[in-house]
KEDREN-729338 format. One record per atom (N, C-alpha, C): residue in three letters; z, x, y. Coordinates in steps of 0.1 Angstrom, whole numbers, plus 5000, padded with zeros to 4 digits. Layout:
BEGIN
ALAZXY/...
***
This chain:
BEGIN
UNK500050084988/UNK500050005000/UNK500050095012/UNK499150075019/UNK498650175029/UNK499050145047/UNK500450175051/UNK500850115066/UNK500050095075/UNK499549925082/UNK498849945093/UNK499149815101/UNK499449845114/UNK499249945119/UNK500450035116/UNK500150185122/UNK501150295123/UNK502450265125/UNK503550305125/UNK504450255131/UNK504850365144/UNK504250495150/UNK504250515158/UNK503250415170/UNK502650345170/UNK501750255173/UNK501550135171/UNK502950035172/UNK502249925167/UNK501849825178/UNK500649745170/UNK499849685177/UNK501049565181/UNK500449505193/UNK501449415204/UNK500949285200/UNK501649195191/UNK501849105183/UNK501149005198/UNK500148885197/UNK499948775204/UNK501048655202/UNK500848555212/UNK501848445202/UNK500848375194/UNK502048335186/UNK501748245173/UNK502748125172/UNK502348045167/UNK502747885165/UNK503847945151/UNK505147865154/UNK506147845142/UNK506047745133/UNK506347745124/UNK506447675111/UNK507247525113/UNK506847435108/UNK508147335110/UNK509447355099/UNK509047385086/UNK510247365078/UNK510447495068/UNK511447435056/UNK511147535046/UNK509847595044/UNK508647525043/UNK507547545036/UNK506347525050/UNK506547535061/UNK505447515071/UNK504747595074/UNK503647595081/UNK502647665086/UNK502047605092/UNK500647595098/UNK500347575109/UNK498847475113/UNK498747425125/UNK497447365135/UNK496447345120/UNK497247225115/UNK496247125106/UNK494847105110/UNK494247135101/UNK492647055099/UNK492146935095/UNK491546795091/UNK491446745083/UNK490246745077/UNK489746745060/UNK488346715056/UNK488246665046/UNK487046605045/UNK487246505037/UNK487146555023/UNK486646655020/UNK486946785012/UNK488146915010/UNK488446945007/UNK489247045010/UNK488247205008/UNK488947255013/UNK487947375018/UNK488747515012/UNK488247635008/UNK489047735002/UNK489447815017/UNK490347945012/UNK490548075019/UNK489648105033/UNK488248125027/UNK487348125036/UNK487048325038/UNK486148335043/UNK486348545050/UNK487348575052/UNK487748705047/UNK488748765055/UNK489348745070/UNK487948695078/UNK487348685093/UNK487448545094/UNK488748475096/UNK488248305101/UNK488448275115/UNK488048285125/UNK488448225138/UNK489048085136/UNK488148025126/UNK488847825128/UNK489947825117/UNK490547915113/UNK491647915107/UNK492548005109/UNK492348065119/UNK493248195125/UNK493548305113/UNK492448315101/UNK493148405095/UNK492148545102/UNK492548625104/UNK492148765110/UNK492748925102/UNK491649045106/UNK492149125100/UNK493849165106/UNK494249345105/UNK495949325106/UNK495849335118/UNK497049285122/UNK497549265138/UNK496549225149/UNK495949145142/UNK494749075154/UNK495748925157/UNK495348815166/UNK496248755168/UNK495748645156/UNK497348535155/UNK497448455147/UNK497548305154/UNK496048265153/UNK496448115164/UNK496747975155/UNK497048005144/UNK497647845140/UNK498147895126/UNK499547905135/UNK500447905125/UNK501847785119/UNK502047725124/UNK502447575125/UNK503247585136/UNK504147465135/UNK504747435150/UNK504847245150/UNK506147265154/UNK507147105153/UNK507747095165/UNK507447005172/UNK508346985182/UNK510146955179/UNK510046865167/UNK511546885163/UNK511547005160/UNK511247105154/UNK512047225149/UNK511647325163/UNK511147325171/UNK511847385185/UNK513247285190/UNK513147145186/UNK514347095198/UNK515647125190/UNK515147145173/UNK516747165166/UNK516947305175/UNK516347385180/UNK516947525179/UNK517447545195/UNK516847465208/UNK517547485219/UNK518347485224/UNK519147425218/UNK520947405218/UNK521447545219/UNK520547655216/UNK521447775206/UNK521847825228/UNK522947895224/UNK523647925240/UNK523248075241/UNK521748145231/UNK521148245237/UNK520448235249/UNK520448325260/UNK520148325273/UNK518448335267/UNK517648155275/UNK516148205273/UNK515548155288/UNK514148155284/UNK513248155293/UNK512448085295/UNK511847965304/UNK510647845294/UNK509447935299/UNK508647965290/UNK507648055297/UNK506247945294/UNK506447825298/UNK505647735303/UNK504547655286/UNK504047575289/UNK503547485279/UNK501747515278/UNK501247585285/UNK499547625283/UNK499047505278/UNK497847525272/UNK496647425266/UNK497447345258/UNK498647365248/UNK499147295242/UNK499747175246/UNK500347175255/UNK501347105265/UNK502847085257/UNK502947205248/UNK504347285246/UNK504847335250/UNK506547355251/UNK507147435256/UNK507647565247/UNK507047695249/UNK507647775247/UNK508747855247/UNK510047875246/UNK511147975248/UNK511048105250/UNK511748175252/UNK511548305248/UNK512948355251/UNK513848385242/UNK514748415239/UNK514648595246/UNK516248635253/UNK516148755254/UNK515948835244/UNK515048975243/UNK514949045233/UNK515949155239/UNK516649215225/UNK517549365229/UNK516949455235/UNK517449515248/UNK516949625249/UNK517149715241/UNK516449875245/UNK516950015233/UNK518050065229/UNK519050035244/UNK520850115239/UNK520849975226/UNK521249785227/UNK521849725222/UNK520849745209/UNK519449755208/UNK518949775194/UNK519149895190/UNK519649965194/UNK519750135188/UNK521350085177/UNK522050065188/UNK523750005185/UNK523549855173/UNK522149815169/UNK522349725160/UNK521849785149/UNK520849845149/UNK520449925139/UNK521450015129/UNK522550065136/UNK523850145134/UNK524850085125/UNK524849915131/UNK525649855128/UNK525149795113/UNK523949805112/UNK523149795100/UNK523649875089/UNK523449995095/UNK523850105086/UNK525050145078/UNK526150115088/UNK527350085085/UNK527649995075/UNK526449895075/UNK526849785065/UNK526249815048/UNK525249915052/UNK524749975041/UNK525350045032/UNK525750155043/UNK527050255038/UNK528150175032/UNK529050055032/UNK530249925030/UNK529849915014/UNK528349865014/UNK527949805000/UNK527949924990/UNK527550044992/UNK527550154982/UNK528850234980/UNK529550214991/UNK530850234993/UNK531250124979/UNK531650044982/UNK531949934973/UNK531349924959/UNK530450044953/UNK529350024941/UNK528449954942/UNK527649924949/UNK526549884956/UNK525250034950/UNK524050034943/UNK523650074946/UNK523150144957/UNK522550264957/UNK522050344970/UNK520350254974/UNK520350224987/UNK519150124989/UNK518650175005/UNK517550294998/UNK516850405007/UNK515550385004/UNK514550435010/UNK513350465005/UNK513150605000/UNK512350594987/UNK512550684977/UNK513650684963/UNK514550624966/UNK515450564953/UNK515350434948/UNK513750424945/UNK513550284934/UNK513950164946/UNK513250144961/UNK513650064968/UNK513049974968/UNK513049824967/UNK512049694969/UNK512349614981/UNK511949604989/UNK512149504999/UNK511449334997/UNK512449234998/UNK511749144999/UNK512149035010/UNK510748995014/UNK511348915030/UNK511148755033/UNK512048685034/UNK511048515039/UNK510248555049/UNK509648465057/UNK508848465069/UNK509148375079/UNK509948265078/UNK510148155090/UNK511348165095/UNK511748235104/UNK513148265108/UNK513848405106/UNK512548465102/UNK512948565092/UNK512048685097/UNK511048715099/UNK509848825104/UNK509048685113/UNK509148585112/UNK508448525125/UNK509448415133/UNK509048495148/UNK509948375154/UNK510048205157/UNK510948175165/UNK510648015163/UNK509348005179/UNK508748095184/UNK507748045192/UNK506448115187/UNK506848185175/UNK505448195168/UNK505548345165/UNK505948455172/UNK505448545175/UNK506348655162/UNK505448755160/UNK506348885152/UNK506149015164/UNK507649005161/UNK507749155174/UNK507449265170/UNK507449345182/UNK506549465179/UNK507549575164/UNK508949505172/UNK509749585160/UNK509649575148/UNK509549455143/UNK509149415130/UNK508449435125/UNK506949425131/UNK505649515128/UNK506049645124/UNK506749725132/UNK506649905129/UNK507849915124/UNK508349825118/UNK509449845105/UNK509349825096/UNK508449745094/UNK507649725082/UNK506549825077/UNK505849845089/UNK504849995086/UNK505950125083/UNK506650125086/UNK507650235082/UNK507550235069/UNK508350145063/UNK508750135053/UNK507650145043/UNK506450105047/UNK505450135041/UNK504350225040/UNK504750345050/UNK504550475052/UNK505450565041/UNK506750515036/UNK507250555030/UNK507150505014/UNK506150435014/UNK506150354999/UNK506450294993/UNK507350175003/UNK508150104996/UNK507949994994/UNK507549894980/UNK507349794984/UNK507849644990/UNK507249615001/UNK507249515007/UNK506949415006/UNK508049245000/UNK507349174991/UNK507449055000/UNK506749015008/UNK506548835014/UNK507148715003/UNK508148715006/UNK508748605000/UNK508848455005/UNK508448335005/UNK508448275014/UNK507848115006/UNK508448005011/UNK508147845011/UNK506347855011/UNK506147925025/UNK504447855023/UNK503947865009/UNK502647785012/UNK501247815006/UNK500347905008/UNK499547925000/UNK498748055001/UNK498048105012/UNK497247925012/UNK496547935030/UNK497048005044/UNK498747895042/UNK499447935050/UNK500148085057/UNK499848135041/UNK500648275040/UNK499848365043/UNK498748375034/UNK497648475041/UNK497448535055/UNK497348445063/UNK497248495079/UNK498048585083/UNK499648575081/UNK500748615082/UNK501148765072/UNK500648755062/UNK500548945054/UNK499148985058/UNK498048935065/UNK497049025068/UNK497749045089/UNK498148955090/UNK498849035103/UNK499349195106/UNK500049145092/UNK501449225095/UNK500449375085/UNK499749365081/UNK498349475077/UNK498749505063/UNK498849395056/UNK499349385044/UNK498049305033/UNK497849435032/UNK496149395023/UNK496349415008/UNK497449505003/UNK497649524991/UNK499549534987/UNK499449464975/UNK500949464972/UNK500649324964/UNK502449264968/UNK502549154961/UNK503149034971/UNK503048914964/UNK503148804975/UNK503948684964/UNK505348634970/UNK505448504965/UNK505748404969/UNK504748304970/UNK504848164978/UNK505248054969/UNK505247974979/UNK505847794970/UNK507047864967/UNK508047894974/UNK509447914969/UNK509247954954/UNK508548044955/UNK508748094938/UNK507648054927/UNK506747934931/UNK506347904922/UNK504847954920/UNK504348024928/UNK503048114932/UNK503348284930/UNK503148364922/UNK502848544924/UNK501448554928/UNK501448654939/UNK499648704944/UNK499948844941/UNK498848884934/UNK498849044941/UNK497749034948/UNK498149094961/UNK496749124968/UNK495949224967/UNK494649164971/UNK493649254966/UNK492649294977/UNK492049364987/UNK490849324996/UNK490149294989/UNK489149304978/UNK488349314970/UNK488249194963/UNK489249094963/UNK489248964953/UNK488548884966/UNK488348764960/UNK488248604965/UNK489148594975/UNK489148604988/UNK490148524999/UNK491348635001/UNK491348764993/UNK491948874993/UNK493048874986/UNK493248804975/UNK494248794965/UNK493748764950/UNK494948754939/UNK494648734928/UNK495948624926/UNK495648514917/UNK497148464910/UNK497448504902/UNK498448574899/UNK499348604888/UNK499948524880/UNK501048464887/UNK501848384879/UNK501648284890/UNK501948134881/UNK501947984887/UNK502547914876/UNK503947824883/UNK504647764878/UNK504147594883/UNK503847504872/UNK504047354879/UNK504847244871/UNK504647174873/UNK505247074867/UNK505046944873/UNK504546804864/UNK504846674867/UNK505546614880/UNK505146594890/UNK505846544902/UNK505746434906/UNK505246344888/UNK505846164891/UNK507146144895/UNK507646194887/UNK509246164888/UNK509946194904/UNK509746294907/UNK510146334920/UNK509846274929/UNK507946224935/UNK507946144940/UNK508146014939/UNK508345954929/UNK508345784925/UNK510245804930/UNK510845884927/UNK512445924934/UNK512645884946/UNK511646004955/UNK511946014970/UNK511145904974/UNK510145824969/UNK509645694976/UNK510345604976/UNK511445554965/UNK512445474970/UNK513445504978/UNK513645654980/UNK514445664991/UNK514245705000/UNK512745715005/UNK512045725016/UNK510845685015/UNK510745535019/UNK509945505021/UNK508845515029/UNK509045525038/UNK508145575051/UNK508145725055/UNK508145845046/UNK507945945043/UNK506345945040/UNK506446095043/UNK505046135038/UNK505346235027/UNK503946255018/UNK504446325007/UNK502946365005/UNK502746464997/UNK501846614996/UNK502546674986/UNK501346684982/UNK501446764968/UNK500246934972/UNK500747034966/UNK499947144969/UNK498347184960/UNK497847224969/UNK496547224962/UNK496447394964/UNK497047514954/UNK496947654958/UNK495647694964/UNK495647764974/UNK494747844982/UNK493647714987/UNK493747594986/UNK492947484993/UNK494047465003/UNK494547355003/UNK495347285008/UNK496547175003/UNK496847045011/UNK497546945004/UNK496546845005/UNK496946744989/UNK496946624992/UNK497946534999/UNK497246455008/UNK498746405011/UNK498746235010/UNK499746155015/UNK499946005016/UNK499245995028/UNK499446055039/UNK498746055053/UNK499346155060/UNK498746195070/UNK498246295077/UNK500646315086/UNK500646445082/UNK501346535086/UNK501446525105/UNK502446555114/UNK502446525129/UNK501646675132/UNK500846695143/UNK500146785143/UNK500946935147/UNK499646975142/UNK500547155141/UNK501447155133/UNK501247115118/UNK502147115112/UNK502047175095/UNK500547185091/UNK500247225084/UNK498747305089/UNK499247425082/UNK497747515085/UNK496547505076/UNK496647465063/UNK496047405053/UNK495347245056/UNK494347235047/UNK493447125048/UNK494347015046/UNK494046855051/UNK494946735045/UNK494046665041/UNK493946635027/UNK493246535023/UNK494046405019/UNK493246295022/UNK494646175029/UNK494146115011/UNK495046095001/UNK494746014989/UNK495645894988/UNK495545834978/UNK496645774972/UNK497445784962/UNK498845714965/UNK500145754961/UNK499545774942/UNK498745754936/UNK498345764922/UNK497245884922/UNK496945954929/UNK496446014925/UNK497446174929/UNK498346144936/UNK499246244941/UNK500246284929/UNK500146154916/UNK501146184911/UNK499946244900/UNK499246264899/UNK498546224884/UNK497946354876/UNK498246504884/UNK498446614877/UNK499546654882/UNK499646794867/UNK500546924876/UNK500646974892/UNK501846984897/UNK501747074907/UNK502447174908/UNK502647274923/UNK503347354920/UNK504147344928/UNK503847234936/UNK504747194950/UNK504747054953/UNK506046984957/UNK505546834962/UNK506546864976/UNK506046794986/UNK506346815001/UNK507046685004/UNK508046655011/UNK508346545014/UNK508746525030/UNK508046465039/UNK508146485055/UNK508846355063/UNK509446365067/UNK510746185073/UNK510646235089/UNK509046205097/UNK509346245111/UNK509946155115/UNK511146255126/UNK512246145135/UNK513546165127/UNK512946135118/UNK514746125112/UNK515546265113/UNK516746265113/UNK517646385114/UNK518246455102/UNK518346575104/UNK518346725092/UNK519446605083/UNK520246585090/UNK521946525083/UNK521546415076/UNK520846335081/UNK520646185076/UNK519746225062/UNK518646315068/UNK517846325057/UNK518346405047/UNK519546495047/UNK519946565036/UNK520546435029/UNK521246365034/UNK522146245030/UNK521646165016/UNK519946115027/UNK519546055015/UNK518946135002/UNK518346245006/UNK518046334993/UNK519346344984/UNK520546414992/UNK521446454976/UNK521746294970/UNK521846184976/UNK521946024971/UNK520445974963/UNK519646074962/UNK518345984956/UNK518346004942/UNK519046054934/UNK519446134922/UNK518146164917/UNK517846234927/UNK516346354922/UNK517246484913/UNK516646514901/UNK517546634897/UNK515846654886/UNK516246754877/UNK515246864870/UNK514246924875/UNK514846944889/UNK514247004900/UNK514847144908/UNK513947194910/UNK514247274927/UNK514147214939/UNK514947194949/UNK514347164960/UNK515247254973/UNK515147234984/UNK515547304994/UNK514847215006/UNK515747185018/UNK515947135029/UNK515347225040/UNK514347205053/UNK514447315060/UNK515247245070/UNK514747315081/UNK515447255096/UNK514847125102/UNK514247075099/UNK513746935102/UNK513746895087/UNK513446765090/UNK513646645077/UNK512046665068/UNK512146825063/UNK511146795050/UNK511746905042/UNK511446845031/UNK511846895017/UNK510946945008/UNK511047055003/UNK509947144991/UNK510947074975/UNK510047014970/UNK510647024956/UNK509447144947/UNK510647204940/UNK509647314929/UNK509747304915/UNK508847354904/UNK509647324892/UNK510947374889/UNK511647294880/UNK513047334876/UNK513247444870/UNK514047534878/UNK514247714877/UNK513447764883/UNK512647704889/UNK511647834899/UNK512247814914/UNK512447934918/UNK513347954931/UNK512548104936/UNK512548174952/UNK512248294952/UNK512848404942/UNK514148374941/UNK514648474928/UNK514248484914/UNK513848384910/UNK512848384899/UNK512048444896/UNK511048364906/UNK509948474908/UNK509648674908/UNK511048694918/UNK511048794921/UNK511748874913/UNK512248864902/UNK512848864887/UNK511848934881/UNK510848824874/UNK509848804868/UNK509048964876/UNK508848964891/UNK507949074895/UNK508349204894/UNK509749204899/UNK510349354897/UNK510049384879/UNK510049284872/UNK510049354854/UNK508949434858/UNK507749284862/UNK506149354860/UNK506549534864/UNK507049574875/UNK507049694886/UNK507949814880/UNK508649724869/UNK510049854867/UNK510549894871/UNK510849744884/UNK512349824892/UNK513349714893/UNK514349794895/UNK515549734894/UNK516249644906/UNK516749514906/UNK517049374912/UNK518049464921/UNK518949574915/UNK520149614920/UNK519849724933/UNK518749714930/UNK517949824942/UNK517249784958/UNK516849624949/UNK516349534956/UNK517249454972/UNK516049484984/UNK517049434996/UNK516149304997/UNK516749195003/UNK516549045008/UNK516449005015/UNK516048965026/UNK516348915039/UNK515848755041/UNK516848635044/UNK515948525045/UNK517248425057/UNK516448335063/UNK517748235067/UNK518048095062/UNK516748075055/UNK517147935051/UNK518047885037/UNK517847745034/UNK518947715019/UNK517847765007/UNK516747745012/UNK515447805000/UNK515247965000/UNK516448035004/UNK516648135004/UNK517948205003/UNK518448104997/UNK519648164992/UNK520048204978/UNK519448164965/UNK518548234952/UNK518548364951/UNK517448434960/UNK517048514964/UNK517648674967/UNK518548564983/UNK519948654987/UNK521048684977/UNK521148604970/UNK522448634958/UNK521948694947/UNK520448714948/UNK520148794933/UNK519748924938/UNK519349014950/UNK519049114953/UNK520249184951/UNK520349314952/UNK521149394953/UNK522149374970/UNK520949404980/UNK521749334990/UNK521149234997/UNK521649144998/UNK521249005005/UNK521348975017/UNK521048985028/UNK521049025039/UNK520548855044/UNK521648795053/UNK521448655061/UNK521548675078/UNK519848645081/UNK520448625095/UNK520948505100/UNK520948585115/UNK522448555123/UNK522048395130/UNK520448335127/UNK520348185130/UNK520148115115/UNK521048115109/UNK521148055093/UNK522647955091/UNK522047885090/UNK523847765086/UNK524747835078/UNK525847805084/UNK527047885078/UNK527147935060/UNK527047775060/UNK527147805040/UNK525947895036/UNK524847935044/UNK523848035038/UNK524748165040/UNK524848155055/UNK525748295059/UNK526848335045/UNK527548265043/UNK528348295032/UNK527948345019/UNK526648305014/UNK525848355002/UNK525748535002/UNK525748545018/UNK525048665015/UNK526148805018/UNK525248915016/UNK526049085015/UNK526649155028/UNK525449035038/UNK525149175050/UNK524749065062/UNK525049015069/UNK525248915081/UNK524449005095/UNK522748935099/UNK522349055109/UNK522048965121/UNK521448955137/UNK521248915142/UNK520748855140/UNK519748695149/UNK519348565147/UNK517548685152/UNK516348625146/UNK514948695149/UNK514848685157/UNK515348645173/UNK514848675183/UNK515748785187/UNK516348815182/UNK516848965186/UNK516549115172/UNK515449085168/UNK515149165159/UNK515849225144/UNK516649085141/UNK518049125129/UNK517349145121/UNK516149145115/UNK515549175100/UNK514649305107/UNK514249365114/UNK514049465117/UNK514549575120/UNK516149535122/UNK517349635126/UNK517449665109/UNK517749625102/UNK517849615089/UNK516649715082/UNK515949665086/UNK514649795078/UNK515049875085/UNK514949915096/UNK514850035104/UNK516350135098/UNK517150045099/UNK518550105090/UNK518250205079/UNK517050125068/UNK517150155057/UNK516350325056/UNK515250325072/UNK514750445074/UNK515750545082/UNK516550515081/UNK517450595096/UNK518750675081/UNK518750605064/UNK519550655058/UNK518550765050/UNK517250785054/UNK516550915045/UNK516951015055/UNK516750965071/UNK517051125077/UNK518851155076/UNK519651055074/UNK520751085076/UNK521751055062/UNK521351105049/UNK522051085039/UNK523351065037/
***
């Protein structure tokens, strides 16, 4: 896996649209077909070579209003063509990022201290990362830090594994950003492996794919959400759905079917969307709908990924370290959501940032700042700052 851009050089991230939920991504299409991957080169799908900009990547008006409340000092840096409001959260200067990165380290040093494997580059290291809250922010954008902490890390040969809710569509844009053309990729909360390839179809291969029956689940959440929308995944096309998703909300095609044809194969994902309704209410009726022989996971607005039963990011990422021959205990994590907490508790260190609901925070090894202040990048950068300073 070959770092690009440099990390003495990294390229100056554009904005990009945020995800709405566990599993979002971005500036929906509709057709009456669904449509593949497409060139490496898509302008009408924002997928682009690395660090070129990323123009639809999703974006919820609820999942900006859940996060305004937060009492970080921001900025409205105005609504453009969209007629959105943007944030922009202060970013650390160099003294308070130099002093987080430290504080990283310290936490590194705690865990090995404690018998914690040593988790460096060069000692059997795996990195694996969500992407929504996690390496991309909530107004879209990956900072420059993140970019060249990740090229670090990959100057040093470490692999760097995209762990994450989306779909393939979705995800692609977002590892050819970040100039991540070869390696490994696991989407659908576990229930998708890619190795990427430039050289394949749409610049990847499937590995592994988990599905399962999603009568049950849906015929579940339809009585207890009725006026929900629901999608099932269609890998590297798009979803089918009940009806069309609030816009900017899926970056993948929507093909609008019915509720019998949504149920009537395997999938590897079923999506469940309650616009308007609130995180609380909508968790309420999920854990009361006695959906079970499932995975599922809640994001920050009212939609829900169900996956097959036992596939989680940890699973997955189980299954990939065997393929790799390396060891879980070596393995670092970084994620903020509940579909990322699996994950966090199976790596060696589990690292929760600092904008993640408390009971996540608890799951995890290593507690870092919220992504607008670069906590999953202080964190890599940490893990380069223990080769020069053993």
């Amino acid at each position: 896996m070959s770092p690009t851009p440099s990390s003495s050089s990294p390229t100056t991230p554009e904005p990009l649209l945020d995800s709405a939920g566990a599993a979002g991504a971005a500036g929906g299409t509709v057709s009456p077909e669904p449509t593949g991957n497409g060139p490496a080169v898509n302008p009408e799908t924002g997928i682009a070579s690395a660090g070129q900009p990323l123009t639809h990547l999703g974006g919820s008006m609820e999942y900006l209003e859940n996060h305004e409340s937060s009492s970080e000092p921001t900025e409205e840096a105005g609504s453009g063509a969209t007629g959105r409001r943007v944030l922009r959260r202060r970013a650390l200067n160099h003294e308070e990022y130099h002093a987080l990165v430290q504080d990283r380290m310290r936490d590194l040093d705690a865990l090995e201290t404690a018998g914690g494997a040593r988790l460096a580059p060069g000692d059997g290291l795996v990195v694996a990362l969500d992407v929504d809250g996690t390496i991309l922010d909530m107004d879209g954008r990956v900072s420059e830090r993140v970019m060249a902490s990740i090229a670090r890390l990959r100057a040093h040969e470490v692999p760097v594994v995209i762990s994450t809710g989306r779909g393939i569509a979705a995800a692609m844009p977002v590892v050819r950003h970040l100039g991540l053309s070869t390696g490994w990729m696991v989407c659908a909360n576990g229930a998708l492996t890619l190795r990427l390839d430039p050289d394949a179809p749409g610049g990847y291969e499937v590995v592994d794919s988990r599905t399962f029956d999603p009568r049950t689940a849906i015929e579940t959440l339809h009585a207890a959400v009725p006026d929900g929308i629901f999608a099932v995944e269609d890998p590297g096309i798009g979803f089918k759905v009940s009806r069309l998703f609030p816009d900017g909300e899926l970056i993948e095609d929507q093909q609008v079917v019915t509720m019998a044809e949504l149920v009537s194969q395997p999938v590897t994902r079923v999506v469940l969307r309650a616009p308007g309704m609130s995180v609380e209410r909508f968790s309420e009726i999920v854990a009361d709908s006695g959906l079970h022989s499932v995975e599922y996971a809640i994001g920050w607005t009212a939609w829900l990924d169900v996956a097959p039963e036992g596939v989680t990011k940890a699973s997955a990422l189980e299954v990939l370290l065997a393929r790799l021959g390396a060891d879980p205990a070596r393995a670092l994590a970084v994620g903020d959501g509940s579909n990322d907490v699996e994950m966090i508790e199976w790596a060696g260190a589990g690292v929760v940032m600092g904008s993640a609901p408390q009971w996540v925070r608890d799951r995890g090894d290593i507690l870092t700042e919220p992504v607008w202040r670069d906590g999953c990048a202080a964190v890599l950068d940490a893990l380069i700052e223990r080769v020069r300073h053993p």
